[in-house]
Structures are given as structure tokens and as C-alpha cells.
C-alpha positions as CSV (number, residue, x, y, z in Angstrom):
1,X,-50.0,-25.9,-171.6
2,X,-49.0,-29.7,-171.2
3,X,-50.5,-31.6,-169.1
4,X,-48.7,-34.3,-167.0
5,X,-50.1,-37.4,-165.4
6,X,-48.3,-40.1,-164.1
7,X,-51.5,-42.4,-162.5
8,X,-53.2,-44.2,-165.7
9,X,-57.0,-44.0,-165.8
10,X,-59.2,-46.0,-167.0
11,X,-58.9,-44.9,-170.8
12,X,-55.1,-45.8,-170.8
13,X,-56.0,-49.4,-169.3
14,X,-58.5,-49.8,-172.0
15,X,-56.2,-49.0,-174.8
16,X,-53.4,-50.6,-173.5
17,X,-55.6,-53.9,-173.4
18,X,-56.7,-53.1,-177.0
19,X,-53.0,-53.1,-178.3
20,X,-52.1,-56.1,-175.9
21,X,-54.7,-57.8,-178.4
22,X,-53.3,-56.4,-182.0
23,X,-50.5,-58.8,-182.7
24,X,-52.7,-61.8,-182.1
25,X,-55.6,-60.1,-184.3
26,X,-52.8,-60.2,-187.2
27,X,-51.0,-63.0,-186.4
28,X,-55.2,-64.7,-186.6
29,X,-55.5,-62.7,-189.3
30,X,-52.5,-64.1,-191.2
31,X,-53.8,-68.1,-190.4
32,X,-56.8,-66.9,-192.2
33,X,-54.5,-66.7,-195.6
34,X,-53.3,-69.9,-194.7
35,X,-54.5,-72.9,-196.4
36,X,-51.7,-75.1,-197.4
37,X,-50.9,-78.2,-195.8
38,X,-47.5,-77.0,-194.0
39,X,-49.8,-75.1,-191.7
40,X,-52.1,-78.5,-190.8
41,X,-48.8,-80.3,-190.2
42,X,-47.4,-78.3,-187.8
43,X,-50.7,-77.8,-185.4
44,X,-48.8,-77.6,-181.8
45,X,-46.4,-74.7,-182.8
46,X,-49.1,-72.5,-185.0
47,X,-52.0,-73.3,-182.7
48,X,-49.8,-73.1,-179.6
49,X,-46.7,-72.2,-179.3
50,X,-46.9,-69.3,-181.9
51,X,-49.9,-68.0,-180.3
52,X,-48.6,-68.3,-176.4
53,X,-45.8,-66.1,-177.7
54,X,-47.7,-63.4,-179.2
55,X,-50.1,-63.5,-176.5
56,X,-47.3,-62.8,-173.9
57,X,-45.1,-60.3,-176.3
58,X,-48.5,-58.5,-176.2
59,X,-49.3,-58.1,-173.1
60,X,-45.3,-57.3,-172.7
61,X,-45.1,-54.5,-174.8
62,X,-48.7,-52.9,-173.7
63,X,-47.4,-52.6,-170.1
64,X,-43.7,-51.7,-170.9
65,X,-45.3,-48.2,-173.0
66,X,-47.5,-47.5,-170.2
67,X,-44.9,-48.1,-167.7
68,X,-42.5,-45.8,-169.6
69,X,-45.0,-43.1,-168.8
70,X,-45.7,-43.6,-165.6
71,X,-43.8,-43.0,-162.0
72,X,-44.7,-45.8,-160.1
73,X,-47.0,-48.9,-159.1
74,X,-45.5,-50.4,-161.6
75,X,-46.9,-54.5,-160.4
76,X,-50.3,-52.8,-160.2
77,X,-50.1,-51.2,-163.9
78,X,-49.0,-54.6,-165.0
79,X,-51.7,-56.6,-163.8
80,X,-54.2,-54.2,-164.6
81,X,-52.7,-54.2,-168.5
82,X,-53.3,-58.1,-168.3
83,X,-56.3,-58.0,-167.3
84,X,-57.7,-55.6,-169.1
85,X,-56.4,-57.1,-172.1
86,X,-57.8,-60.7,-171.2
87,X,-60.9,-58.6,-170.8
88,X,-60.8,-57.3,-174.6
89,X,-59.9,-60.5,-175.1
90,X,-62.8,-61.9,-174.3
91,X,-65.2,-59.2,-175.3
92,X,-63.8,-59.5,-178.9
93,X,-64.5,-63.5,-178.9
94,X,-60.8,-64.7,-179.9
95,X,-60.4,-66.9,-177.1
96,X,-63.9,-67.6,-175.5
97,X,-64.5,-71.3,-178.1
98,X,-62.6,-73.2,-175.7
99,X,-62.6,-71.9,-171.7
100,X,-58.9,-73.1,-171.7
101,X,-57.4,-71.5,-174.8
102,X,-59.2,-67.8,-172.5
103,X,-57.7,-69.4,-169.6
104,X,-54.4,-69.6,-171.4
105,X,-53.9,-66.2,-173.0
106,X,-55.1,-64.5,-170.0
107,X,-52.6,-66.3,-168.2
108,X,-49.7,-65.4,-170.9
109,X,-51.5,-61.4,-171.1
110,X,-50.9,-61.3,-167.4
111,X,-47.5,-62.9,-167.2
112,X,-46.0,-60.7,-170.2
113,X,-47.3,-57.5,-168.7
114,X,-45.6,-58.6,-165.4
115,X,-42.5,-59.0,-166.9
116,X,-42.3,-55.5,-168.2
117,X,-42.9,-54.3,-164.9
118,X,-39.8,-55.9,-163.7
119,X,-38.0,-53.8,-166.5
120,X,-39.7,-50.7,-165.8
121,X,-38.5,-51.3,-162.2
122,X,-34.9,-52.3,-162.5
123,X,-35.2,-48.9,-165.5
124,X,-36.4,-46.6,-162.4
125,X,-34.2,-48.1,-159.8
126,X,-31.2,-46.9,-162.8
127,X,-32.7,-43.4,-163.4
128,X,-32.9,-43.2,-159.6
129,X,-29.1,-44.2,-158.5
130,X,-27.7,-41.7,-161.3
């Protein structure tokens, strides 16, 4: 028997804002390793730029694998995906040191998983026309 669901529930919002959250674990992870002084040099793009990226490529690829599963509501998944992971987030303790750096990668969670709704759209608006 297979089941088939196309509404997410509250499980696939939580997971989806746990894997929203992995590549900046190991990209936090891997600055942990990092002593040398090529890494203190270069402050703005490993302690912004890098992390601003992986934030939003997170909260991008979250949303675009629950999209793929779903039929529909695809703005409303998104946002939910961002929040929930800015949520986990903030649960977890990553970004709470400084209110702005939270500000920050909830902004970048919820603007990445936005984005994949506008390719999970423009997919379903294909599949739909063929």
C-alpha cells in the first residue's frame, strides 16, 4: 500500500528546517579546524559572505525537496521551510550571540527557500502545459 500526501505536516517542516541547518553545522564545523592565519585575514568573506551563502543554499535546497513532493502552495511551503529552519536555528544556538547575525540567517533561510518556490512554480507551470 503507498501512501500519497501532497500537504506537508508538521514533521516534514521540522525536518526540512533541520537539513536547512546542516551545511552551516559543517561549514561551522570546518572553521572549528581552522586555526591558521589565512582564516583571521580574510574575516568579511568567512564570517560573512561564506556563511550568507550557505545559509541561503540551505534554506534553498530544504524547500526545493519538499516542493518536489508536493502539489501546490508552494510560497506557503517556502516560508514555512524558512522559518522553521530559523527556528532550529535558534533552538540549536548558532546564531542567537549576536540578535543580528539570527536576524541575518533567518532572513537568508527565508529568502533561499522562497527562491525554490519560484522554481518549483515555473517546474509545475512546465509539467502542467505538456
Amino acid at each position: 500500500m503507498h501512501l500519497s500526501r501532497h500537504d506537508p505536516v508538521f514533521e516534514d517542516y521540522l525536518a526540512t528546517g533541520a537539513l536547512a541547518n546542516v551545511p552551516f553545522w559543517i561549514y561551522f564545523l570546518l572553521l572549528t579546524f581552522e586555526t591558521n592565519e589565512y582564516l583571521q585575514s580574510y574575516v568579511l568573506i568567512f564570517g560573512t559572505v561564506i556563511p550568507l551563502v550557505v545559509f541561503s543554499a540551505g534554506g534553498f535546497l530544504a524547500s526545493h525537496l519538499l516542493c518536489k513532493r508536493s502539489k501546490g502552495r508552494f510560497l506557503r511551503i517556502g516560508l514555512l521551510v524558512g522559518i522553521s529552519a530559523a527556528l532550529v536555528n535558534f533552538v540549536f544556538g548558532f546564531a542567537t550571540s549576536v540578535p543580528s547575525t539570527f536576524i541575518m540567517s533567518s532572513f537568508c533561510f527565508v529568502t533561499g527557500s522562497v527562491a525554490a518556490t519560484l522554481l518549483a512554480r515555473r517546474r509545475s507551470k512546465s509539467e502542467a502545459t505538456h
